[in-house]
KESELO-76466 format. One record per atom (N, C-alpha, C): residue in three letters; x, y, z. Coordinates in steps of 0.1 Angstrom, whole numbers, padded with zeros to 4 digits, always signed. Each point is the difference from the previous one (the first is absolute). Example, Ala and Ser with C-alpha at 12.3 -4.5 7.8 and 13.67 -1.06 7.14 Angstrom:
% KESELO-76466
ala+0132-0057+0078 ala-0009+0012+0000 ala+0009+0012+0000 ser-0004+0011-0007 ser+0009+0011+0000 ser-0008+0011+0008 
This chain:
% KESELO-76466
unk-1175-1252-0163 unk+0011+0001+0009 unk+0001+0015+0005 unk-0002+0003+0013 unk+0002+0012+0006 unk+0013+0004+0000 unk+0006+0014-0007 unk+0011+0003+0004 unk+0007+0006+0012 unk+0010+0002+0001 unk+0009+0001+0013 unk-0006+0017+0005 unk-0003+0002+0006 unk+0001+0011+0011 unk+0015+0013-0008 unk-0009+0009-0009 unk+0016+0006-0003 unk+0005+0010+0015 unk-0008+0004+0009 unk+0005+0006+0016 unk+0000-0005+0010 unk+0008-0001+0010 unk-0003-0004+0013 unk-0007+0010+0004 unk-0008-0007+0012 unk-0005+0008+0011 unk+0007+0006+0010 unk+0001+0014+0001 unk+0008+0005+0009 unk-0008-0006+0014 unk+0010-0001+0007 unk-0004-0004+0017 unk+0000+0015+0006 unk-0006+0003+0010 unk+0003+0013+0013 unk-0001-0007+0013 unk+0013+0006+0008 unk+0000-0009+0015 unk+0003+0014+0009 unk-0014+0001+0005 unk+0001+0012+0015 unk+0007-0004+0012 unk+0008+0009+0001 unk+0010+0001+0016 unk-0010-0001+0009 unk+0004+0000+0013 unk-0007+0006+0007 unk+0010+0005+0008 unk-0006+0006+0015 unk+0002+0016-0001 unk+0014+0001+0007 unk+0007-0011+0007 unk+0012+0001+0004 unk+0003-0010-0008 unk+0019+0001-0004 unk+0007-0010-0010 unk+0011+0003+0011 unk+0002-0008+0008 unk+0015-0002+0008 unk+0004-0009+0003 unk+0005-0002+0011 unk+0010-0015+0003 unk-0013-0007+0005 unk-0010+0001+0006 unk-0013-0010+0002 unk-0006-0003-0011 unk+0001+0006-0011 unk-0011-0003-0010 unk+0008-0001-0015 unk+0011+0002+0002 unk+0010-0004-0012 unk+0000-0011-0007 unk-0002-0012+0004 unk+0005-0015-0003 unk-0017-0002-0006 unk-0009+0001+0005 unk-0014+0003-0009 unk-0004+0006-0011 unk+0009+0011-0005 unk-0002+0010-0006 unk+0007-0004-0009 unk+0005-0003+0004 unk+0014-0006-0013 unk-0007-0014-0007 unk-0002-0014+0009 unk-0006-0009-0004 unk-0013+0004-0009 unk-0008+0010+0004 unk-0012+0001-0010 unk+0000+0008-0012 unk+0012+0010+0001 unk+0004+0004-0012 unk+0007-0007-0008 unk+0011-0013+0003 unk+0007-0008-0007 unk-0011-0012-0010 unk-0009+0001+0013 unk-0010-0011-0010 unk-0005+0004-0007 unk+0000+0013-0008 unk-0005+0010-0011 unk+0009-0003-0010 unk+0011+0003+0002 unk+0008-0003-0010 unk+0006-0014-0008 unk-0007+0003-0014 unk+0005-0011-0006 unk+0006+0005-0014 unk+0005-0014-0008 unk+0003+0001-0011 unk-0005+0013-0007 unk+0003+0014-0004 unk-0008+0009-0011 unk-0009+0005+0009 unk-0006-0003+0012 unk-0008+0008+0007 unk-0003+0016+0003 unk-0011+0007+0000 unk+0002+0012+0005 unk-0009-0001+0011 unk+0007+0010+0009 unk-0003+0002+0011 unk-0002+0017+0005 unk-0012+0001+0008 unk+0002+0014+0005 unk+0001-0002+0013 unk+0009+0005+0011 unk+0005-0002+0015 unk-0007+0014+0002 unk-0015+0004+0008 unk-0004+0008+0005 unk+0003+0005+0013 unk+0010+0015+0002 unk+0002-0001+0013 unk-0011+0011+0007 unk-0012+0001-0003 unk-0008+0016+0005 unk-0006-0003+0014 unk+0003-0013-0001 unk-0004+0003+0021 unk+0011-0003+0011 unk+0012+0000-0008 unk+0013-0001+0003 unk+0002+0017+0008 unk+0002-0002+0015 unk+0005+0009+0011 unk+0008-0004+0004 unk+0011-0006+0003 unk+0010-0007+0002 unk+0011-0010-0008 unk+0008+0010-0006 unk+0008-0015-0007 unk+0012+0001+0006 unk+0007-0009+0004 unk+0017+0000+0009 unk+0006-0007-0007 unk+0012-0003+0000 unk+0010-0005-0006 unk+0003-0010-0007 unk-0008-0009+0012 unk-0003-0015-0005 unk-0015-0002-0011 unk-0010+0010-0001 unk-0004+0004-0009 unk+0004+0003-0013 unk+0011+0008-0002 unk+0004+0004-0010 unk+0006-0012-0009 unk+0009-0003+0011 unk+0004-0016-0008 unk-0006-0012+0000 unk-0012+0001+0003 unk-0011-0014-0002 unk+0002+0006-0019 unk-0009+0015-0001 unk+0002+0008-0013 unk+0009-0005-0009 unk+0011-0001+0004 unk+0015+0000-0007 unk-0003-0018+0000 unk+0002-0003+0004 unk-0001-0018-0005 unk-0008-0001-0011 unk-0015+0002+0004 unk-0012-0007-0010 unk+0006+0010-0013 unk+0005+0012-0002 unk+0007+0005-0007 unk+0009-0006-0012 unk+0005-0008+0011 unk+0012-0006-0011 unk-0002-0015+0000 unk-0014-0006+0003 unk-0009-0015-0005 unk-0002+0008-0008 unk-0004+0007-0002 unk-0012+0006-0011 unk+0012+0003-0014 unk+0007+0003+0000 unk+0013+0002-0010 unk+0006-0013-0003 unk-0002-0009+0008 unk+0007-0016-0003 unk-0009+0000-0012 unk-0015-0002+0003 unk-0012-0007-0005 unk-0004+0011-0008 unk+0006+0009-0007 unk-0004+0007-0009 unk-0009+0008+0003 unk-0007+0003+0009 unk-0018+0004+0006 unk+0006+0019+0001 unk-0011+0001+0001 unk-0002+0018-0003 unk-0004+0005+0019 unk+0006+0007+0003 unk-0009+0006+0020 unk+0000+0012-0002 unk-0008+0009+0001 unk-0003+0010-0001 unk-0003+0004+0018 unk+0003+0005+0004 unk-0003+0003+0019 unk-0007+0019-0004 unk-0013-0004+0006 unk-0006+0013-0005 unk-0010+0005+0016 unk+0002+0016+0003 unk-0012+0004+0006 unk+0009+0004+0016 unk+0009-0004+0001 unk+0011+0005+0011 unk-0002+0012+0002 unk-0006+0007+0016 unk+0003+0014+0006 unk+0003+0000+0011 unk+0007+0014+0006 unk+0003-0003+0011 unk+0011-0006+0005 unk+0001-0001+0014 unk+0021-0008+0003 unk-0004-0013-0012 unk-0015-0008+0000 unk+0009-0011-0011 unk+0009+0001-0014 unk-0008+0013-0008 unk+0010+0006-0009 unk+0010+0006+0007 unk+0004+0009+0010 unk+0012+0004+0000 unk+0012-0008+0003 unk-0007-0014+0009 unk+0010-0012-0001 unk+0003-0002-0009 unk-0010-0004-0015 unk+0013-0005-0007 unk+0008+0013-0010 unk-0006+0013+0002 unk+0008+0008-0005 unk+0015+0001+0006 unk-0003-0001+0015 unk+0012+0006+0006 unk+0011-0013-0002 unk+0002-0012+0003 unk-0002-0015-0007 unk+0008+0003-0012 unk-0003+0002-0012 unk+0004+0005-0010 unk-0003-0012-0014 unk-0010-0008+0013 unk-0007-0010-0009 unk-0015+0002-0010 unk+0000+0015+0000 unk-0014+0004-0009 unk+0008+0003-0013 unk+0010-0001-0001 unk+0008+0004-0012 unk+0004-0016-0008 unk-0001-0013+0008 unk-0001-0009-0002 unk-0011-0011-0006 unk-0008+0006+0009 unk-0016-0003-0004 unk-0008+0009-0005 unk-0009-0007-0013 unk-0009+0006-0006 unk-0014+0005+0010 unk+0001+0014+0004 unk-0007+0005+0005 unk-0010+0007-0001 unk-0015+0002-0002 unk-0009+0006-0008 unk-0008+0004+0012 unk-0006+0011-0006 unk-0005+0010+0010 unk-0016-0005+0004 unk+0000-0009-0006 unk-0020-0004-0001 unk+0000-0014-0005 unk-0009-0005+0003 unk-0004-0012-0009 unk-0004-0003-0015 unk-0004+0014-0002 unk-0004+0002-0014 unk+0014+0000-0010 unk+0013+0011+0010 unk+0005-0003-0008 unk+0009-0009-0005 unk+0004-0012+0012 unk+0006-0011+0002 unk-0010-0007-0013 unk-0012-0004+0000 unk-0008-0007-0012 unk+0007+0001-0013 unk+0001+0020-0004 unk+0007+0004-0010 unk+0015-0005-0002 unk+0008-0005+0005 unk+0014-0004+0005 unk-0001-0011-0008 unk-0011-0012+0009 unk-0001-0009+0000 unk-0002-0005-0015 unk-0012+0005-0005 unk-0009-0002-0014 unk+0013+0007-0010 unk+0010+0004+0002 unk+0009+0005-0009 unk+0007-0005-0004 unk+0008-0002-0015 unk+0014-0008+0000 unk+0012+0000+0010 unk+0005-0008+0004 unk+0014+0002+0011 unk+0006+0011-0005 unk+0003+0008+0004 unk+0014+0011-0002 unk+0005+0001+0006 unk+0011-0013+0009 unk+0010-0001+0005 unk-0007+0002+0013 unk+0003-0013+0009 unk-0002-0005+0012 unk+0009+0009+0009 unk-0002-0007+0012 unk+0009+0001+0018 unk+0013-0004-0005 unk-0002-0013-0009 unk+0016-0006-0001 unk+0007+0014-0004 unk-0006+0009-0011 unk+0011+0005-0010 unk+0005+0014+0015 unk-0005+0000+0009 unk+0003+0010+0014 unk+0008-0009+0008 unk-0001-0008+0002 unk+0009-0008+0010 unk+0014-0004-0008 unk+0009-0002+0012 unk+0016-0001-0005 unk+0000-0015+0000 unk+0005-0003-0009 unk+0007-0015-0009 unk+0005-0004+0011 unk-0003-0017+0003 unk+0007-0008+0008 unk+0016+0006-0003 unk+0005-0002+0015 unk+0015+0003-0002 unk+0006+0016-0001 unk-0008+0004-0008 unk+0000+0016+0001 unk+0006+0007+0013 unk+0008+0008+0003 unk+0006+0007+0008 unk-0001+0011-0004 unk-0002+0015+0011 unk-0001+0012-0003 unk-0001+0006+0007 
């Protein structure tokens, strides 16, 4: 009898090079389909030259599938306006953000030490 798999396979899903209101609803569906039950995932943004608003919150959704379903997102490799959108945004403080792929792996391959949930404010929450 073969035993159970004790890791999942991390997934990695590359952007491409604009994320805006034409290319949002794509970006989102193919990152959503990454996310499952326990899942980890690396969201590669390094050929990301453009991210806009409706970008950020394609981000912010699969974000918070991925916290329903327990799954791990690491969003790694952002330079340029795409990092300074989501710095300026104030959603890099939200999202686990890693400077490289290598180091998102490290993230990933690690015990949880407290997710996006434990950064985002509690349904209902006012402030």
């Amino acid at each position: 009898m073969k035993g159970a798999p004790t890791e999942t396979a991390i997934a990695t899903i590359m952007l491409p090079e604009r994320v805006d209101s034409a290319t949002s609803a794509s970006v989102e569906a193919l990152m959503i389909d990454a996310v499952r039950p326990d899942a980890r995932v690396i969201v590669d943004g390094s050929a990301v030259t453009y991210m806009s608003a409706a970008g950020v919150r394609a981000l912010a959704i699969v974000l918070h599938r991925a916290e329903e379903l327990s799954a791990r997102i690491v969003f790694c490799s952002f330079s340029g306006p795409a990092a300074d959108c989501l710095l300026v945004s104030g959603f890099s403080q939200l999202f686990d953000v890693a400077d490289s792929t290598e180091q998102a792996l490290a993230r990933l391959a690690s015990k949880r030490a407290g997710g996006s949930a434990d950064r985002l404010h509690p349904h209902g929450a006012t402030g």
